[in-house]
RODO-501365 format. One record per residue: z, y, x of N, C-alpha, C in turn; residue in one letter. Coordinates in Angstrom, 1 decimal, m for minus. Atoms other than C-alpha are relative to their C-alpha. Layout:
   n.c3   n.c2   n.c1  ca.c3  ca.c2  ca.c1   c.c3   c.c2   c.c1 fipa
      Z      Y      X      Z      Y      X      Z      Y      X    A
...
This chain:
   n.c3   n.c2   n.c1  ca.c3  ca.c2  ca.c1   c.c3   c.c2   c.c1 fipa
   m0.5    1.3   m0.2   49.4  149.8  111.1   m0.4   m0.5    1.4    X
    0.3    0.4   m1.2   49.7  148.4  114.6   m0.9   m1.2    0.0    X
    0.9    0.7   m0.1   46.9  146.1  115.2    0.2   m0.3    1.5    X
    0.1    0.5   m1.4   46.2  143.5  118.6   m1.4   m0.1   m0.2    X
    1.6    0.3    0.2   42.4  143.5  119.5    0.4   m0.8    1.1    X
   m0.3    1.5   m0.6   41.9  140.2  120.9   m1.7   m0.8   m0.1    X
    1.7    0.2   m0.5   37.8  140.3  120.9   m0.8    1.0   m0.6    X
    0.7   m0.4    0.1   34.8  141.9  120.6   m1.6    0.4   m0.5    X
    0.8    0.3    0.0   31.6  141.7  119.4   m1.0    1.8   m0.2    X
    1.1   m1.2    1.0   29.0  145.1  119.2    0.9    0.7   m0.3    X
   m0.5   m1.6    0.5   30.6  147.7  117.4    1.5   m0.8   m0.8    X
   m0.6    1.0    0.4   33.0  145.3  116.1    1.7   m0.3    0.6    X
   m1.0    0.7   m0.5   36.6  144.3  116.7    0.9   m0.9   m0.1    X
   m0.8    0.9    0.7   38.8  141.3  116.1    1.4    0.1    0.1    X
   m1.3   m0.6   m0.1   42.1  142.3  115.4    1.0   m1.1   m0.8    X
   m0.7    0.7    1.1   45.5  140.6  113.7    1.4    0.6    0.5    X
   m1.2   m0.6    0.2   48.9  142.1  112.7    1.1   m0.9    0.4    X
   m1.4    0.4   m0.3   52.6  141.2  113.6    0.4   m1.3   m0.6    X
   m0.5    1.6    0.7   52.6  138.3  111.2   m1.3   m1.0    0.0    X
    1.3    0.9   m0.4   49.0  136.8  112.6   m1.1    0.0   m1.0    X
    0.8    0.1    1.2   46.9  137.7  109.6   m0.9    0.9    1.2    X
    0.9   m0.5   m0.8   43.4  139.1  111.0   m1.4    0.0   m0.8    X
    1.2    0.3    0.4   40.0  140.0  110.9   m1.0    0.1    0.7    X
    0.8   m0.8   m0.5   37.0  141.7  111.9   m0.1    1.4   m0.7    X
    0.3   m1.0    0.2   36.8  145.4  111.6   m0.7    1.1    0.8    X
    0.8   m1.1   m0.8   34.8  148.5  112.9    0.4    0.8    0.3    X
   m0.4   m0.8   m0.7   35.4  150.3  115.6    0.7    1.2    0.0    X
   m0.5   m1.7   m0.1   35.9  153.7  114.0    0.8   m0.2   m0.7    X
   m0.9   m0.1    1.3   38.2  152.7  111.7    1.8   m0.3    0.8    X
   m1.2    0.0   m0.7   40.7  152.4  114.8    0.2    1.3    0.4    X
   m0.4   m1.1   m0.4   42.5  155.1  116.0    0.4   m0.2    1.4    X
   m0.1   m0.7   m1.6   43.3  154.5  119.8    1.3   m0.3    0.3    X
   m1.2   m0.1    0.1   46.6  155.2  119.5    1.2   m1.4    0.1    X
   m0.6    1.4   m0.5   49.3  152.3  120.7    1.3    0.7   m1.1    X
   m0.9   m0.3    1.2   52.0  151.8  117.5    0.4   m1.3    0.6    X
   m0.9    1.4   m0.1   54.9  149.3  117.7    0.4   m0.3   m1.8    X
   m0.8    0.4    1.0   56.6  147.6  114.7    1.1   m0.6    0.5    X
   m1.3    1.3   m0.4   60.2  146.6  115.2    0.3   m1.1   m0.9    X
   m0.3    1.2    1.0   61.0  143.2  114.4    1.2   m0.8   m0.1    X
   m1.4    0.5    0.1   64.7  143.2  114.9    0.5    0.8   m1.4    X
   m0.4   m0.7    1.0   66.7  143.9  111.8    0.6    1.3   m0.1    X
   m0.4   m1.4   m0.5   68.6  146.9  113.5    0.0    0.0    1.2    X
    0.4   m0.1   m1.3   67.0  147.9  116.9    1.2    1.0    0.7    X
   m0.5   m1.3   m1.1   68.7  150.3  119.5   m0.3    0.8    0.6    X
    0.9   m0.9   m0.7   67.4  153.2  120.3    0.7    0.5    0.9    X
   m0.4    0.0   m0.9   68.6  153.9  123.7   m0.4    1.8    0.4    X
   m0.2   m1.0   m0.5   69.1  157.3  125.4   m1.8   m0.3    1.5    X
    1.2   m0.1   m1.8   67.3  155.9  128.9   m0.6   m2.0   m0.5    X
    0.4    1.4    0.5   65.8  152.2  129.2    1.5   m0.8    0.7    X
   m1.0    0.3   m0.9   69.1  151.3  130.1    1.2   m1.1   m1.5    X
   m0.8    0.4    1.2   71.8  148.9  127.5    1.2    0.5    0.3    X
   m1.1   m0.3   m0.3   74.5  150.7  128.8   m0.1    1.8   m0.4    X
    0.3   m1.7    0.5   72.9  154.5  127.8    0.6   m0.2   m1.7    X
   m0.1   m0.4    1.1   73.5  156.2  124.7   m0.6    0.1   m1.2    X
    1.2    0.5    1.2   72.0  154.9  121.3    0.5    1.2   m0.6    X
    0.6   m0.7    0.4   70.3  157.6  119.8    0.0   m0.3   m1.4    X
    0.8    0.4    1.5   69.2  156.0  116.5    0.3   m2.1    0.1    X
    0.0    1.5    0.6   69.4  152.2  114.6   m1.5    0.4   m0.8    X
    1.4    0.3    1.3   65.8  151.5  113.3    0.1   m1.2   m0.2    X
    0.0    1.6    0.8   65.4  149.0  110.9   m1.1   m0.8   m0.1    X
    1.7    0.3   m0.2   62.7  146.3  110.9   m1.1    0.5   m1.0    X
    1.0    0.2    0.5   59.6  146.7  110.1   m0.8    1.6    0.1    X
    0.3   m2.0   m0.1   59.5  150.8  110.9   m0.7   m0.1    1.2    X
    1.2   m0.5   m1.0   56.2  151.8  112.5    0.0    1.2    0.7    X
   m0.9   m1.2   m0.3   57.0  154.2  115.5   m1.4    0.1    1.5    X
    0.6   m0.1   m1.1   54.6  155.5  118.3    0.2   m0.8    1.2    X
   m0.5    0.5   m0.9   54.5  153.6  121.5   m0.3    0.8    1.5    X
    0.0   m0.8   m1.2   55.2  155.8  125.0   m0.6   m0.9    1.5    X
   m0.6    0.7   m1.1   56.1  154.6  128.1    0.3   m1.5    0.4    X
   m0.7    1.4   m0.2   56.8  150.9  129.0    0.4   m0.6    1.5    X
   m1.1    0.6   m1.1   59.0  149.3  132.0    0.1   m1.3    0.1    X
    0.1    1.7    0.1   59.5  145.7  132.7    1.0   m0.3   m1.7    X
   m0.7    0.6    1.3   62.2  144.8  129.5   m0.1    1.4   m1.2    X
   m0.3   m0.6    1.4   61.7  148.3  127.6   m1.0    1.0   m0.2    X
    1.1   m1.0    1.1   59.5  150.8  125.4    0.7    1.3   m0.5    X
   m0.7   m1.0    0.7   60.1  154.4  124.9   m1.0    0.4   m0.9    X
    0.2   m0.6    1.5   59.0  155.6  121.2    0.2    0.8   m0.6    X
   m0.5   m1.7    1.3   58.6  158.6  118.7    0.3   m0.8   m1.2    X
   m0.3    0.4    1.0   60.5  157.3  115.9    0.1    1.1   m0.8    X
   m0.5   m1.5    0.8   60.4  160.5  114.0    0.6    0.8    0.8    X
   m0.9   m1.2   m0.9   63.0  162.9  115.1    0.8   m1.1    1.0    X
   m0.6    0.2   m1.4   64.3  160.6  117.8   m1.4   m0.8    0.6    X
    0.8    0.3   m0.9   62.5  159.8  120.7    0.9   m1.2    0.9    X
   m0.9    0.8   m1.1   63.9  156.8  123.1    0.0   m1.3    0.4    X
    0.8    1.2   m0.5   63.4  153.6  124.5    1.0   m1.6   m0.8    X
   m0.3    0.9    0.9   63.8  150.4  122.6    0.2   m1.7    0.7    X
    0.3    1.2   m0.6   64.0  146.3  124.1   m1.0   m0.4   m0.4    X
    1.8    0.6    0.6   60.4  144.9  124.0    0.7   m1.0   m0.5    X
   m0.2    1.1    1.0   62.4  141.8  122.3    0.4    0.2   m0.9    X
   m0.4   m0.7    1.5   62.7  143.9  119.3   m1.5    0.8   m0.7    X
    1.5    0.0    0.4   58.9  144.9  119.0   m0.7   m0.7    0.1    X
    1.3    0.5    0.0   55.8  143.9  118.1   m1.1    1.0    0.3    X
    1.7   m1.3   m0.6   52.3  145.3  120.1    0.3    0.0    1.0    X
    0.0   m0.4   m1.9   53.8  145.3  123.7   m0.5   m1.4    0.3    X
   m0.5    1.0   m0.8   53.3  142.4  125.9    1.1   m0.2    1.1    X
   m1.1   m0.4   m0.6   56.0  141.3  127.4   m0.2    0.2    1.7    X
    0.1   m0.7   m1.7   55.0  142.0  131.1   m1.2    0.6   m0.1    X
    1.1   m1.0   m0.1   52.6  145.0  129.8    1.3    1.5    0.6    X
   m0.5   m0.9   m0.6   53.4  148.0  132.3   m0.9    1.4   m0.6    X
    0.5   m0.6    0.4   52.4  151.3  130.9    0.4    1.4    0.3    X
C-alpha cells in the first residue's frame, strides 16, 4: 500500500494513505519502494509521456502499480504486464512538481 512519510521520529515514521488516514509505524515494516494508486476511474496508460501516444492499457481506480520515472505532468509505471506513463492528475504518491 503506497504510504507518504511526512515525519520522523527515531526508528519511527509518520505516514498516511491516499484517503488521509495515518499513523506511526516502524521503519522496517516499509519497503522503500515508490507505489502509486490511481485515483481516476479509468487512467491512460500512455505509450510515451505524451496524450497524443499510444494507450497501452485503461487502469481502473484504485490499482496499485509501481512508480518509475517522473517528468513535469507524467509517471511511468509497472502495471503488471504493461509498463507506461500515466498523468500525475490520475495518481496518488507523486507530487505534483516531484522530478524523478
Amino acid at each position: 500500500m503506497p504510504l507518504e512519510i511526512y515525519g520522523e521520529y527515531d526508528n519511527w515514521r509518520r505516514v498516511r494513505d491516499a484517503e488521509g488516514a495515518g499513523g506511526w509505524i516502524h521503519y522496517s515494516l516499509l519497503s522503500g519502494v515508490r507505489s502509486i494508486v490511481v485515483t481516476s476511474s479509468m487512467a491512460n496508460l500512455h505509450r510515451k509521456s505524451n496524450k497524443n501516444s499510444m494507450v497501452l492499457a485503461r487502469i481502473e481506480e484504485n490499482y496499485i502499480a509501481d512508480l518509475g520515472e517522473c517528468v513535469k505532468d507524467w509517471c511511468e509505471i509497472d502495471a503488471g504486464k504493461y509498463d507506461g506513463w500515466i498523468k500525475k492528475t490520475d495518481i496518488w504518491g507523486v507530487a505534483p512538481n516531484e522530478v524523478r
